[in-house]
N, C-alpha and C positions, 0 to 999 in steps of 0.2 A: 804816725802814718796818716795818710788820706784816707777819707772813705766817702760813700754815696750813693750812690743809687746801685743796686745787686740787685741781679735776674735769675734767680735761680731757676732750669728746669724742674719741673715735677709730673707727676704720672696722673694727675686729677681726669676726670671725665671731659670732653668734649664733642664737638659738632662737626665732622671736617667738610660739612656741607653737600656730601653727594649723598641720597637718601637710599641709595643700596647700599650702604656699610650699616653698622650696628653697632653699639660698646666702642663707638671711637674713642682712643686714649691718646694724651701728651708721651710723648717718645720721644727725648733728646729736642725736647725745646719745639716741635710741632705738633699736629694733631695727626692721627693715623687713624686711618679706616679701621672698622674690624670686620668680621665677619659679615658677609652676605645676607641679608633677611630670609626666611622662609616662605616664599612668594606661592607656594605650591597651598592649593586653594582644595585640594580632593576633588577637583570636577572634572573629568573628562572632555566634559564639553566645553572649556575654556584651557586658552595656551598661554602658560605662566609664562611672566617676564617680570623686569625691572627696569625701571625711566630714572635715571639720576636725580632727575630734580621733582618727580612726584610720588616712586617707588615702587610697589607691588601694581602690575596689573594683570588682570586677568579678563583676556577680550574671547568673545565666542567665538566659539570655530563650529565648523556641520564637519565632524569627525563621525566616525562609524561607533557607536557607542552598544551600550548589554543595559535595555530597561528594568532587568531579573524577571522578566516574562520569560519563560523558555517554552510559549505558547506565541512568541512573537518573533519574525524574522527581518532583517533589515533596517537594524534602528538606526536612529540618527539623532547627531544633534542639532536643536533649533534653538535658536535664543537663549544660549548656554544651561538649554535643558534637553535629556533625554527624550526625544518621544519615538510612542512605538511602531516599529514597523507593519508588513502583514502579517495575518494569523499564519500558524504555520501547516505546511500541508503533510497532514498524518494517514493520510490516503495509502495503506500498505496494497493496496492493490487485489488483498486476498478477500474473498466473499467470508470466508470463515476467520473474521476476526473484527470485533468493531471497535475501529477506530475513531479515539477522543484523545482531548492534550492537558496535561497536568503541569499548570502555572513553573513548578517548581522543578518537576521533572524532564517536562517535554511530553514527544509524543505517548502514547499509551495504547497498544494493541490486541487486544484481549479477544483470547477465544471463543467462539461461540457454537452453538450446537445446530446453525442455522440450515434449512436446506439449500443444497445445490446443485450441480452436476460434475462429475467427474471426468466430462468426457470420452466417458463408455457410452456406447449405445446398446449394449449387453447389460445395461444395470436397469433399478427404476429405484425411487425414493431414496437417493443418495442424501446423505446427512454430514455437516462437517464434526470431525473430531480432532483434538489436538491442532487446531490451527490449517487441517485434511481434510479435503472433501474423501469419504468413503462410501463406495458403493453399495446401490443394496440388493436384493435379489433380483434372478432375471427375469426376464419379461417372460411372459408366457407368448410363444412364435407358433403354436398349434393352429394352425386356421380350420385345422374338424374337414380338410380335404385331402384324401388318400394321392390322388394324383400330383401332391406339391412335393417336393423334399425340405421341411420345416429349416430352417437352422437362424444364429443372428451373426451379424458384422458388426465390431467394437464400432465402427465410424455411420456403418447407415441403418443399424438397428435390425429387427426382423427381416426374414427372408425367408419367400416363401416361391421356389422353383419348381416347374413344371418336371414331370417326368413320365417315362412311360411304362407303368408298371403294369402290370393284369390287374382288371377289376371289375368291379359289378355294377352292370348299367341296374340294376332294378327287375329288367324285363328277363324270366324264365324261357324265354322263348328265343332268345341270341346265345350264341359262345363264343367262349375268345375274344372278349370285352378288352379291351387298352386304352390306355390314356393317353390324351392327347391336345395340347394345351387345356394341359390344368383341369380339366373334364374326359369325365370316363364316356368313352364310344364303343356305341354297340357294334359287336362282332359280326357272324353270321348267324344266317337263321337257324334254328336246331330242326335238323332233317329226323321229324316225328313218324318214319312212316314203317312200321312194324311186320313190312313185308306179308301182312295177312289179309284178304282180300273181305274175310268175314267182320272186319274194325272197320270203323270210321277214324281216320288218323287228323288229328289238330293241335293246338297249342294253346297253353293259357298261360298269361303271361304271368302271375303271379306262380302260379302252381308247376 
């Protein structure tokens, strides 16, 4: 019999020349691609691809990215790096709690015993508790004048109305004294006269 030159297929390693395969192998007399490379780089701030004829790239992108500041908002990425956005606003709004931010946590609002107001006007030395402003005792609305009727309004505080009660100007020598804006006015004069002609009749005003 003849013989000569014999090509046998085999399964050996090769190169099929497109540099996104991997583990290229001989299959029935060519070379076959294998698997895809792992082009995935862990960076967020770059957008994995493959070029056949140079392979893995990884080009920056400004994608919206997480710096692990959770004291930071709006990150981004620059030049296929994270950087950080603004501080975050932990401004709870409440007078009774101070607000600061924890790298790891975020924000943090913690209560404090700080003075405030509550909004009453019937209070005074309000103090926060529990994250509360609470009231403290009422104000003293006594203005030490008989002719006022004392009282307070939650919104405008003391109040002190005129009224017209009986009262005592001072002088023993008036009656039926009344008040009248807010001061007591003397009545009429006390008719001292004792109907006896052997008296000298008059008034003193204290007595």
């Amino acid at each position: 019999t003849e013989s000569g030159c014999i090509n046998a297929p085999n399964t050996d390693g090769c190169n099929d020349g497109d540099a996104c395969t991997t583990a290229d192998s001989c299959i029935a007399a060519e070379c076959v691609g294998g698997m895809a490379p792992n082009c995935d780089d862990g960076n967020v701030c770059t957008d994995d691809s493959c070029d056949a004829d140079l392979g893995c790239l990884n080009a920056a992108n400004d994608a919206v990215c997480d710096d692990n500041d959770a004291c930071t908002v709006g990150d981004l990425c620059v030049a296929a790096n994270c950087v950080s956005g603004d501080n975050a606003f932990c401004d709870d709004g409440n007078v009774c709690t101070d607000d600061s931010c924890d790298a790891a946590t975020g924000c943090v609002n913690t209560p404090n015993t700080a003075a405030c107001d509550d909004g009453n006007a019937c209070t005074t030395a309000d103090l926060c508790a529990a994250t509360v402003c609470v009231g403290g005792a009422a104000p003293n609305c006594d203005d030490g004048n008989g002719c006022t009727d004392d009282s307070c309004d939650v919104d405008v505080g003391c109040l002190n109305a005129a009224n017209s009660d009986a009262c005592d100007d001072g002088n023993a020598c008036t009656v039926g004294d009344v008040c009248a804006a807010s001061a007591c006015t003397s009545g009429a004069v006390a008719n001292c006269d004792d109907e006896n002609a052997c008296t000298a009749d008059n008034c003193d005003a204290a007595t």
